[in-house]
N, C-alpha and C positions, 0 to 999 in steps of 0.2 A: 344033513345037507346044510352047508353054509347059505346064509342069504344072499342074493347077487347085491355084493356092496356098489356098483358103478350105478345100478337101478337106485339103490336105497339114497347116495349122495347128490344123485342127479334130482329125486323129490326133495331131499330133506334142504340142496340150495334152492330151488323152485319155488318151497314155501306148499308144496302140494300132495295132495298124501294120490298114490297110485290111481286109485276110484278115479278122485277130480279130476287129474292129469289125463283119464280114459273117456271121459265125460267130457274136455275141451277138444282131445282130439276128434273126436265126432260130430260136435259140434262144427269145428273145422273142417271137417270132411261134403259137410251138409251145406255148408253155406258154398265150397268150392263148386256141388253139384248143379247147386240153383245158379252161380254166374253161370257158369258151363251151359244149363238149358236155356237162359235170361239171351245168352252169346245165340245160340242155336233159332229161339224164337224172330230176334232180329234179323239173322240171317237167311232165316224163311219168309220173312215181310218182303227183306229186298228181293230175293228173288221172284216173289209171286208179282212187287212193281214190274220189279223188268222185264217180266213175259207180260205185261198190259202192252198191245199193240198200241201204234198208231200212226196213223197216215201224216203224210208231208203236202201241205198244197199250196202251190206259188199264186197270188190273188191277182185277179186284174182291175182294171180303172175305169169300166164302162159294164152297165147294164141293159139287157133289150136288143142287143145288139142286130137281132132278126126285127125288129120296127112292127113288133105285133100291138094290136090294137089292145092297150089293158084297160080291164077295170078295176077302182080304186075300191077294196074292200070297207066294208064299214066295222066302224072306229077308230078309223086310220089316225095317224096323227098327220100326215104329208102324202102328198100325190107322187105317182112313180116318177112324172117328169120333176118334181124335185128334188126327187133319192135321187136319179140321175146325175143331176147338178151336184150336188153334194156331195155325190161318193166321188166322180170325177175330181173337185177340190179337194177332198181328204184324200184321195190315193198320190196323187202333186205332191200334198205334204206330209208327205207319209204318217197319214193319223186313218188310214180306212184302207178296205179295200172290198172285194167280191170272189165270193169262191163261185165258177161258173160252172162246173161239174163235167169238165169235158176232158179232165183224165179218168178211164177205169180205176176204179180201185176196189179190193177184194171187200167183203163184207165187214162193219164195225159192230164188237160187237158194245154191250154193255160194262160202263168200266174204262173203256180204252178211250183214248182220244184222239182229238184230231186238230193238230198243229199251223196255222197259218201263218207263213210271211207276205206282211202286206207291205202299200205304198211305194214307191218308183225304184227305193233303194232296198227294197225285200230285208232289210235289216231291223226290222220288229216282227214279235211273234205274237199269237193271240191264240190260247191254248181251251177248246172247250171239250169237258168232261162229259160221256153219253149214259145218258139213266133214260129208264124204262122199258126201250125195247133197241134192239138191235137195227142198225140203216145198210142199204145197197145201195147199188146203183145200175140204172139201167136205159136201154136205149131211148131216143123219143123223137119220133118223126120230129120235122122242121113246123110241122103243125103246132106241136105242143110245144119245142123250146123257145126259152125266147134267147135266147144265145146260141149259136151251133147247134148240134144235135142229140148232146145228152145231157140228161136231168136226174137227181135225186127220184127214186122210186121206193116209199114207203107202204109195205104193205100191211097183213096181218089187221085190217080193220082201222078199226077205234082206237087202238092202239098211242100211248101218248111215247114220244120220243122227248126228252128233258136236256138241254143243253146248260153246263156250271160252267160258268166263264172264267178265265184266271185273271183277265184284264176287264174292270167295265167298259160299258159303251155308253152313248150319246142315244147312235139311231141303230135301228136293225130293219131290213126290210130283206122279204122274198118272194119271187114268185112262184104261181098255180098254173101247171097246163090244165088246159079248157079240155076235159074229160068227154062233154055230150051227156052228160047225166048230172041235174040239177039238184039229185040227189047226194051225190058227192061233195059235203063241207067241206070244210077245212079252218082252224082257229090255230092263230099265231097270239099266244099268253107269254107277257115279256114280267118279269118279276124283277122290280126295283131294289136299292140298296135300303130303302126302311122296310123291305119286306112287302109291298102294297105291290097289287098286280093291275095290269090291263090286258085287254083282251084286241083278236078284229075277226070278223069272220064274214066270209063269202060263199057261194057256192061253185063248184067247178065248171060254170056251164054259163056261156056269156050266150046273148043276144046273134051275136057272128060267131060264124064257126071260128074263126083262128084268135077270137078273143082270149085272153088271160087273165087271171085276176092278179092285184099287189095286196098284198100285207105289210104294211110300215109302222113302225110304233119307236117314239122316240123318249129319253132322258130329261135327264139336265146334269150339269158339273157335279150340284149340290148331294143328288139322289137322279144314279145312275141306272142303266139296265147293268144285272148283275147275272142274270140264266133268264133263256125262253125256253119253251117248249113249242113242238107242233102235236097237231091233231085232226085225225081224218076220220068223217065215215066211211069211207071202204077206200080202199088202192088209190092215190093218188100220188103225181107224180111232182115237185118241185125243179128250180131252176133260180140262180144270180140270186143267189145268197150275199148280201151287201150289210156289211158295218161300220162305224163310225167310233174312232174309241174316244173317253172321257180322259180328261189331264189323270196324272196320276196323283192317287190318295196312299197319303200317307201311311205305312202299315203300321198298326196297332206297337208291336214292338219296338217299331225306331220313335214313335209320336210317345212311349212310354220309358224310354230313355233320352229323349230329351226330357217330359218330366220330370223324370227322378234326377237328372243333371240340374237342372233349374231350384229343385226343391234344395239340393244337398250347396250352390253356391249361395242361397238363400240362409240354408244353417250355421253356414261358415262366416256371412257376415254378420251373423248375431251372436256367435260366440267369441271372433274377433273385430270389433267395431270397428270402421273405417276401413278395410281389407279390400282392394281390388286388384284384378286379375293382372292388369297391367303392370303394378307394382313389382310384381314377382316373376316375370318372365325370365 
C-alpha cells in the first residue's frame, strides 16, 4: 500500500511529524471545550441575576403623616421632628425620600432587591440589596401606622434583615409600631464607609397607647452610611422608612484612571522636557 502522499506533504510543509500534528489538534479541541463551558458559566450567572426579583417604589416627602406621639430611641443621632424637616428639604431637592409602605407588595426574598425613586422629580434611584432573612408586608391598624394604614411586618423572631446600599447616605430613620409588649425591641445598626458601626434601640411599647418609637442615625460626606440592618425580638411591625443620600464618591475605577492619566502625563514630560498639552492640540 502506498503511503497517503497529501497526508505525508501536508506534515512534511507544517514542519510536523503526524503524532504532534494529533497532539495540537486536541489540544485545540480542549481549549474550544473550556470557552464553550467558560460561555455556558456566564450565561447561567446572568440568568440566575435576572430571575433576582425586585420591587419598584415611588418615595414620598413627609413622615408621621397620622401625627402620632413618638418616642425618640436611644442613640439616636436626631429627633423625628427633625428627620421630618430634613427629609421634607431633601425630597424638594431631590437628594431623599421615604418609602411609606402603603403599596402591597408580594414577599422579598433574600438576594433581591428593592428599587427606590425618590425626590419630587422620581428621577434618581437608591437600590438596596436584602441579606439575612426574607421581608413582607402587612396590614396595621391606624394605631400602629404612623402614615396610612400599612407597615413593614417582620417576622420570624430575632431575626436580622441587612440592607447593602448602592448609593450612600447621610441620614436614615424609621419607625416602630407601639406593639403593647415592652418586651418587643428593636435595634436600627447603620454600618459606615470605614466599616465602624452605630447602633439605637428602643422597645415597642411607649408610655400612651398610640405611642411609637423613631430610630435615626446619621453620616457625614466624609464617611457615609453604606448598609443598615434591623432587629427584633419577636414580630414587630415597621413604617416611613426615610433617607437622606451623600454627594456622590468617586468610584474606585474612574479615581484610578484618572491616576494612571496623571501619572503617564507626568512620564511624558520627563521624557520630553518642556511638553504641554496645549502645544499639541
Amino acid at each position: 500500500m502506498k503511503p497517503d502522499t497529501k497526508t505525508c506533504s501536508k506534515f512534511q510543509l507544517s514542519g510536523q511529524s503526524p503524532l504532534v500534528a494529533s497532539r495540537h489538534h486536541t489540544k485545540t479541541k480542549a481549549k474550544r471545550w473550556r470557552s464553550i463551558l467558560a460561555m455556558v458559566g456566564i450565561l447561567a450567572a446572568s440568568i440566575d441575576s435576572a430571575a433576582a426579583a425586585s420591587i419598584l417604589v415611588n418615595t414620598v416627602g413627609t413622615v408621621n403623616g397620622n401625627g402620632k406621639t413618638i418616642i425618640n430611641a436611644t442613640g439616636n443621632s436626631f429627633t423625628s421632628t427633625t428627620f421630618g424637616s430634613d427629609i421634607a428639604t431633601a425630597y424638594a431637592n431631590n437628594i431623599g425620600g421615604v418609602w411609606d409602605f402603603e403599596t402591597i407588595f408580594s414577599q422579598v426574598e433574600v438576594g433581591e432587591t428593592i428599587t427606590f425613586s425618590y425626590g419630587t422629580s422620581l428621577a434618581n434611584s437608591l437600590v438596596m440589596t436584602l441579606g439575612g432573612d426574607a421581608i413582607n408586608t402587612g396590614f396595621i391598624d391606624t394605631a400602629e401606622a404612623t402614615s396610612g394604614t400599612l407597615g413593614l411586618g417582620l417576622s420570624n423572631s430575632a431575626m436580622t434583615r441587612t440592607f447593602t446600599l448602592d448609593t450612600p447616605l447621610l441620614s436614615l430613620g424609621i419607625f416602630v409600631g407601639n406593639r403593647g409588649d415592652s418586651g418587643r425591641t428593636s435595634v436600627l445598626t447603620v454600618t459606615y464607609l470605614d466599616n465602624t458601626t452605630a447602633s439605637t434601640s428602643g422597645a415597642n411599647a411607649g408610655p400612651d397607647a398610640g405611642s411609637n418609637y423613631f430610630h435615626g442615625l446619621s453620616g457625614t460626606e466624609a464617611n457615609p452610611i453604606v448598609s443598615f440592618s434591623l432587629t427584633q425580638s419577636n414580630f414587630v411591625r415597621y413604617d416611613d422608612l426615610g433617607f437622606i443620600v451623600a454627594s456622590a464618591i468617586p468610584e474606585p475605577s474612574r479615581a484610578l484612571l484618572v491616576m494612571f492619566g496623571m501619572m503617564g502625563l507626568l512620564a511624558r514630560r520627563r521624557v520630553f522636557p518642556g511638553f504641554s498639552p496645549q502645544k499639541h492640540r
